[in-house]
VEXFIBA-651179 format. One line per field, with one value per residue (C-alpha): residue number from 0; residue in one letter; x, y, z. Coordinates in Angstrom, 1 decimal, decimal comma. Example, Ala and Ser with C-alpha at 12.3 -4.5 7.8 and 13.67 -1.06 7.14 Angstrom:
residues 2
nr <- (0	1)
rest <- (A	S)
xx <- (12,3	13,7)
yy <- (-4,5	-1,1)
zz <- (7,8	7,1)
This chain:
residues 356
nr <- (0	1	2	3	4	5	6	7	8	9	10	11	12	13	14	15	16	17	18	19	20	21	22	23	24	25	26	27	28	29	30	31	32	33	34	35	36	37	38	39	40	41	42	43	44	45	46	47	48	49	50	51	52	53	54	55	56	57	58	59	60	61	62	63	64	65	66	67	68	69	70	71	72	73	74	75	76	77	78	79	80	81	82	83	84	85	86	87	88	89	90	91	92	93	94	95	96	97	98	99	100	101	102	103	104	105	106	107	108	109	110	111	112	113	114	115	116	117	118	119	120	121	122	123	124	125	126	127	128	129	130	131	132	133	134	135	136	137	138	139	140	141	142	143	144	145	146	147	148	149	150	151	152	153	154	155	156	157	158	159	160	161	162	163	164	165	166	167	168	169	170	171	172	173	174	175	176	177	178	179	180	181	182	183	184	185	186	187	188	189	190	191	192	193	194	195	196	197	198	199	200	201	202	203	204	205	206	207	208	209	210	211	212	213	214	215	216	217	218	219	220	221	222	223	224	225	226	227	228	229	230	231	232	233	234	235	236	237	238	239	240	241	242	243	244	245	246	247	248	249	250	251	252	253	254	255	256	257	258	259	260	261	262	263	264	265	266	267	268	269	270	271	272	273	274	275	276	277	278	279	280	281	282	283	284	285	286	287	288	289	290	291	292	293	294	295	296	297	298	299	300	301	302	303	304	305	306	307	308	309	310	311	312	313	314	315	316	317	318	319	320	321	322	323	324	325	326	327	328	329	330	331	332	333	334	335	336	337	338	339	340	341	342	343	344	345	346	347	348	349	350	351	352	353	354	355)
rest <- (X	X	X	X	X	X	X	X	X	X	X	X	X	X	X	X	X	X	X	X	X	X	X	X	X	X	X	X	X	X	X	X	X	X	X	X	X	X	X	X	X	X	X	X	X	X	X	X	X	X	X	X	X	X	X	X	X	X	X	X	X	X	X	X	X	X	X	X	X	X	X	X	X	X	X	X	X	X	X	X	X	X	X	X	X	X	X	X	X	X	X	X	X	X	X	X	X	X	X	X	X	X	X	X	X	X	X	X	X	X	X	X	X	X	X	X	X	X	X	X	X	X	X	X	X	X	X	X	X	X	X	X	X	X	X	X	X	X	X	X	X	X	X	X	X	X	X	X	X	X	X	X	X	X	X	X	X	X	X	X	X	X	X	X	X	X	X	X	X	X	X	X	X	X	X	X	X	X	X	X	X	X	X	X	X	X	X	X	X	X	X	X	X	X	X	X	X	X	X	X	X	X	X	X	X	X	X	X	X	X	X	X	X	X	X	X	X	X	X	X	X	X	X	X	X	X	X	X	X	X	X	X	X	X	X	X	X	X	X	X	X	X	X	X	X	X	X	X	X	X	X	X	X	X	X	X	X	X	X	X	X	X	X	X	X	X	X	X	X	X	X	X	X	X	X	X	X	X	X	X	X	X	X	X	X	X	X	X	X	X	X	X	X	X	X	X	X	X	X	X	X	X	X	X	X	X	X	X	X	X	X	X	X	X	X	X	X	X	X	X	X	X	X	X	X	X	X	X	X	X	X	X	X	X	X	X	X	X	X	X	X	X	X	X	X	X	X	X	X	X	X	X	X	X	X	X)
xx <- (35,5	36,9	39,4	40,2	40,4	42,8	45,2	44,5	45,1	48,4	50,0	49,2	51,1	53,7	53,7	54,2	56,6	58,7	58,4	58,3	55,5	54,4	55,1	56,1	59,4	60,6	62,3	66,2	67,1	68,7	70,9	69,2	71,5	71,9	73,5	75,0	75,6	78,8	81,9	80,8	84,1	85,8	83,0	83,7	87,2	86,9	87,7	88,1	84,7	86,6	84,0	82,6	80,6	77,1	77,2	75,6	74,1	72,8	72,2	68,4	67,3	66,4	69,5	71,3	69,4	70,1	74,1	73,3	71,4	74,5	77,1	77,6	75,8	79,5	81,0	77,9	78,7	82,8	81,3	79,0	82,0	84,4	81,7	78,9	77,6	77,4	75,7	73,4	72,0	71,7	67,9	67,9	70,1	69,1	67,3	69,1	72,5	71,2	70,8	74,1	75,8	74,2	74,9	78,2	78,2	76,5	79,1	81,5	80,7	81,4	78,5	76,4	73,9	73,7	74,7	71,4	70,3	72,9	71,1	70,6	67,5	66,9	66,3	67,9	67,1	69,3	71,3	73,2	74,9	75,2	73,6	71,4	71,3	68,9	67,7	64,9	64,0	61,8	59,5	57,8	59,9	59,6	60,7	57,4	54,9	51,7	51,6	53,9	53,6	56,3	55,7	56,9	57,6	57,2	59,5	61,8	62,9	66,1	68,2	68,1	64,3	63,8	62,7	61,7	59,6	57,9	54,8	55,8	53,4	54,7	57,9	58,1	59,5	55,9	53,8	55,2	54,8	52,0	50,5	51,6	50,2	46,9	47,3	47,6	51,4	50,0	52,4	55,5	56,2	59,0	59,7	61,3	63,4	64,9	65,0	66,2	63,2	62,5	63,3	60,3	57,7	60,2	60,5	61,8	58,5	56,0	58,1	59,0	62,7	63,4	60,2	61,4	64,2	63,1	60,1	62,9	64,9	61,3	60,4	63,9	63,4	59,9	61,1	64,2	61,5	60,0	62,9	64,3	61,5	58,8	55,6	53,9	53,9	51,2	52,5	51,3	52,4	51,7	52,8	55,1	55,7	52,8	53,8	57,1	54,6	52,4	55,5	56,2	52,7	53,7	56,8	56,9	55,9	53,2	49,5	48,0	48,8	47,1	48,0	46,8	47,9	48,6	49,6	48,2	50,1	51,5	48,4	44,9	43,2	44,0	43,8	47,0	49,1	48,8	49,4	47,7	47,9	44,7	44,6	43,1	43,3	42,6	42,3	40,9	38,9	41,5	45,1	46,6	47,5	44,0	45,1	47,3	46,2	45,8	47,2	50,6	51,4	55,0	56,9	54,9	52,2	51,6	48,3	44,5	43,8	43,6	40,7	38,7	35,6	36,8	40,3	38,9	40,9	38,8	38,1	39,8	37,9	39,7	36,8	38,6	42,5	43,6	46,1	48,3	50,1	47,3	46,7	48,3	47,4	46,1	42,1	41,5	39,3	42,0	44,2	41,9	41,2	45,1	45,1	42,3	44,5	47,5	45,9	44,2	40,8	39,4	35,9	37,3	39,0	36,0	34,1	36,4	34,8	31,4	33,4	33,4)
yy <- (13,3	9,8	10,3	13,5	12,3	9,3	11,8	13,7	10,2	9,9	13,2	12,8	9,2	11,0	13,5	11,3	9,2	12,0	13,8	10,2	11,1	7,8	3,8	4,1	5,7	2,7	1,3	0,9	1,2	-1,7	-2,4	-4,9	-7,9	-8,1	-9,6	-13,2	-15,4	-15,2	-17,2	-16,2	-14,9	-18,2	-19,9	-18,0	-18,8	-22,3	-24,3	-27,4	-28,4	-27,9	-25,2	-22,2	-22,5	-20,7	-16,9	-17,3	-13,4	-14,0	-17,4	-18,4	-21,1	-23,0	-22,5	-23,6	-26,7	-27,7	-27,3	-29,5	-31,9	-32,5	-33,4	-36,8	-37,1	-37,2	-33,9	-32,6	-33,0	-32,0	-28,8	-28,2	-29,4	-26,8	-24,2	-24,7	-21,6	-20,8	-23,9	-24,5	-20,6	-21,4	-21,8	-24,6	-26,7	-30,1	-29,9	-32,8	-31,1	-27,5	-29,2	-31,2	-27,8	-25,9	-28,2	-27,6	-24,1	-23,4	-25,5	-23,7	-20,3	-21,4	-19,1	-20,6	-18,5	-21,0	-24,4	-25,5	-25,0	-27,9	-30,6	-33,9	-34,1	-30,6	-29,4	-26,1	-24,9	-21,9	-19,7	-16,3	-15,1	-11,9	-8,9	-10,4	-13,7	-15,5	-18,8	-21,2	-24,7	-27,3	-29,1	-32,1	-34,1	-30,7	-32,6	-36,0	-33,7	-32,7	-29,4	-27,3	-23,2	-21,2	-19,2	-14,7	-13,5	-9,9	-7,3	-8,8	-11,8	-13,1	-16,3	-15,4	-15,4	-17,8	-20,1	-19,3	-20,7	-17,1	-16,5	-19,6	-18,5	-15,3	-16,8	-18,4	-21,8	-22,4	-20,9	-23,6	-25,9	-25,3	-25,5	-28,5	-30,1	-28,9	-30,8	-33,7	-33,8	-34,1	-31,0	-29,6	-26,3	-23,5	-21,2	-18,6	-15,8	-14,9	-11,4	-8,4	-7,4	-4,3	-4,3	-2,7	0,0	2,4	4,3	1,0	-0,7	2,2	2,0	-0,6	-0,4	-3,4	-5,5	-4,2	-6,1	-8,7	-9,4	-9,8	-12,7	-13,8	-14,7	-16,4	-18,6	-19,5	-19,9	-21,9	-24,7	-25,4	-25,6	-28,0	-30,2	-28,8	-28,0	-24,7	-22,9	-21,5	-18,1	-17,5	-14,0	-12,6	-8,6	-6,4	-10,1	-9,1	-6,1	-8,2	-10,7	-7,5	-6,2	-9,9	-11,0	-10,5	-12,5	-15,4	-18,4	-19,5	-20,9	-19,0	-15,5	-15,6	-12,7	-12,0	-8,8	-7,4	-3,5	-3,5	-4,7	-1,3	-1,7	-0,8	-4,1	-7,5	-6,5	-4,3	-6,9	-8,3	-12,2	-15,2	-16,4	-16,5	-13,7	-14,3	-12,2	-12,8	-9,8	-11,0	-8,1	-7,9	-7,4	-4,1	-3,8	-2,6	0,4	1,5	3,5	2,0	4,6	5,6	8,6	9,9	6,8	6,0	3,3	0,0	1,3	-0,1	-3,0	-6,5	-7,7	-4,6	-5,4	-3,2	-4,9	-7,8	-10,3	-13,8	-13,4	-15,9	-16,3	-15,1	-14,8	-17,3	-15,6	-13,8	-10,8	-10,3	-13,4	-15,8	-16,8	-19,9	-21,0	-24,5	-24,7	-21,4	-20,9	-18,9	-22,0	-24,6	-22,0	-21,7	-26,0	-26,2	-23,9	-25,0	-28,6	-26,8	-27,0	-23,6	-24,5	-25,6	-22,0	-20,0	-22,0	-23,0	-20,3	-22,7	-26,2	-24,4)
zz <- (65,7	66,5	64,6	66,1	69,6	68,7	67,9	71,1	72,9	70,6	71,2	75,0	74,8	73,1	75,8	78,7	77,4	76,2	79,4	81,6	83,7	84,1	83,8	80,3	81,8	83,3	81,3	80,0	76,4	74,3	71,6	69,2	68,3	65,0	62,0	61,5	64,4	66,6	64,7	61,1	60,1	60,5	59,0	55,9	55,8	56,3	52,7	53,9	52,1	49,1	48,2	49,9	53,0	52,7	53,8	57,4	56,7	52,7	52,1	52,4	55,0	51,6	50,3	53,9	53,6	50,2	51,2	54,2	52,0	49,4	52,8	54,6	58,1	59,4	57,5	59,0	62,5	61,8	60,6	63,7	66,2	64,7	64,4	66,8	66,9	63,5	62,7	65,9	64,8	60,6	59,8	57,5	59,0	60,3	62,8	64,8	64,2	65,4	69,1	69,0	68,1	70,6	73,2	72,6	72,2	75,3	76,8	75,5	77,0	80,7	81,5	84,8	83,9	80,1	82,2	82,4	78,8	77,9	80,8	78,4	76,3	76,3	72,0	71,6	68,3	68,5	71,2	70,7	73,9	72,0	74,6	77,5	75,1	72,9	73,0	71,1	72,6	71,0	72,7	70,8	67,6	65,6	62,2	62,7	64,0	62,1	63,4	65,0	67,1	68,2	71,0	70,7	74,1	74,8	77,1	79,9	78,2	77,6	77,8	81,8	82,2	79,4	81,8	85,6	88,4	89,1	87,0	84,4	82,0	81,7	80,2	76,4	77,9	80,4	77,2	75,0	78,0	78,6	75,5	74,0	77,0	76,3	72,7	74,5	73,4	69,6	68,7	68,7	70,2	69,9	72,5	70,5	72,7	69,5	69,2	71,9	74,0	75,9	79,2	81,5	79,5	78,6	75,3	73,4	74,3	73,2	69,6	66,9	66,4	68,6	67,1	63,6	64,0	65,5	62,8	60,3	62,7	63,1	59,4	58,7	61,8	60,5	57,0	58,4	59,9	56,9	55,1	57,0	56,9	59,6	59,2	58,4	61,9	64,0	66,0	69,5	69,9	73,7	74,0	72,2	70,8	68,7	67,6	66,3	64,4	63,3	61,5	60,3	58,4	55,9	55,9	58,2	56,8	58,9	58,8	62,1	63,8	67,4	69,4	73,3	75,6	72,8	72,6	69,0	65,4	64,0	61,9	61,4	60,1	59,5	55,6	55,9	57,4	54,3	55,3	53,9	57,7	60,0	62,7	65,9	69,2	73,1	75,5	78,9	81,0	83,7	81,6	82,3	78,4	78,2	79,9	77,2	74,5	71,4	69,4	66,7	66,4	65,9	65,9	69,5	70,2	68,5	66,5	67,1	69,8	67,4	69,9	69,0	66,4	64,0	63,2	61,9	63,9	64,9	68,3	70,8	74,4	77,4	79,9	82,5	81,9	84,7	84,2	81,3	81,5	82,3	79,0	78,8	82,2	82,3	82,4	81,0	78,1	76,1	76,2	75,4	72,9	71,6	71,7	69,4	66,8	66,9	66,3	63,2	64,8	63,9	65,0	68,1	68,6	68,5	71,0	73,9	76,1	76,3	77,7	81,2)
């Protein structure tokens, strides 16, 4: 019987969002970026190594940073100077010599809308102006510190909302904020806008093709830190962001999974995202997310709820969030909750919800 009226709730989904009846309608389609950064071509081409240049779309991040690891700190930087945005977007690289690359590519677009990602002493890890534009900024010494989270965003985010004064921590930039704060500064933190997000609830955010994606530009980021010297990541995914790190598990190379507002993983239990990583999950009693159903069915809905007993997810408190991005909103219990993870502090995780 259960069973029976999921796929009554799934075909009615399907319904509505076929037919747009409703919110899920709202929404405009997008073309996923994909494929090696801008500038590739003439990356190729350029022998003046002496010897090929590593492929941009095949070569691992491990194999990236062993090239990187056999050149001169100064042929380094004449290789990011003549192709900055091939080498401020290769996962491997040094870390140092991603953000003097990107700080010239960002320059080098003339874009007002960009102009403020090159202000000195910002750490941009990588940027793609490709579509509405990706960006990742570090915040922390990503390289010295002991542990290390990157933030997934979900819909509406792109290298124009990045970063904005209205609701902060609905944006990747206050999340990582935020939340290095709460660690008392004792981590580093990624906001990654890395992947093309769906714009409003439309058809892309009730399916996976845009997280599919996504989940694969995911796990080579993640894989690209720890290559180039980070440490094993924590991922705070808040969304359809965790649908992109549902579809990832089993990939990314990371130590924690924490999910919150999340539209479910495109699976059923933790078991069958098959990842060594810890899964946690936050749902406060006011997020509109809980409104959704938790359904798949024909390509449509993002599978069981991760806070639900039966997935098997550890069970992050989020009594004191408000709304579906008031997760990482200083003094809640969700975020002293999300410190005490990404500090490695399991213990700590589970009971944030009693230092009210």
């Amino acid at each position: 019987m259960r069973r029976y009226k999921r796929t009554l709730a799934a075909a009615a989904l399907a319904t509505t969002v076929v037919g747009g009846t409703a919110g899920w309608a709202a929404g405009d389609a997008q073309q996923a970026v994909t494929g090696p950064p801008p500038g590739s071509a003439a990356w190729r081409a350029d022998g003046s190594p002496g010897r090929p240049l590593p492929d941009p779309g095949t070569a691992s991040p491990r194999d990236i940073a062993s090239f990187f690891r056999t050149l001169t700190p100064g042929r380094q930087r004449e290789l990011a100077h003549r192709h900055p945005s091939v080498v401020g977007n290769l996962d491997g690289a040094p870390v140092a010599l991603r953000y003097e690359a990107n700080a010239l590519a960002i320059r080098a677009t003339r874009d007002p809308r960009y102009g403020r990602l090159a202000e000195p002493g910002r750490r941009i890890l990588a940027f793609d102006p490709r579509g509405r534009g990706q960006v990742a900024e570090v915040y922390g010494d990503l390289t010295a510190a002991r542990h290390v989270s990157v933030v997934v965003p979900g819909s509406d985010i792109d290298a124009g909302t990045f970063d904005r004064a209205k609701d902060p921590y609905g944006t990747p930039a206050g999340m990582a904020r935020s939340l290095r704060a709460a660690t008392g500064g004792r981590t580093a933190v990624v906001a990654w806008a890395g992947y093309t997000t769906p714009v409003g609830v439309g058809l892309d955010a009730a399916t996976g093709h845009l997280a599919e994606v996504g989940a694969g530009r995911l796990a080579r980021f993640t894989r690209g830190l720890v290559a180039a010297g980070a440490a094993k990541p924590a991922l705070f995914c808040h969304s359809y962001g965790s649908v992109v790190c549902g579809l990832a598990a089993s990939e990314v190379n990371a130590i924690d999974i924490v999910v919150s507002g999340s539209p479910g993983m495109r699976a059923d239990r933790v078991a069958d995202l098959r990842t060594e990583a810890r899964v946690w999950a936050a749902k406060d009693p006011s997020d509109w997310i809980s409104k959704v159903p938790n359904v798949e069915f024909a390509g449509l809905g993002h599978g069981p709820d991760p806070a639900g007993a039966d997935f098997g997810a550890r069970r992050v408190p989020a009594a004191t969030a408000h709304g579906h991005t008031g997760y990482f909103v200083p003094g809640t219990d969700s975020l002293r909750a999300f410190a005490a993870i990404a500090l490695g502090e399991s213990a700590g995780a589970r009971t944030a919800g009693e230092a009210r």
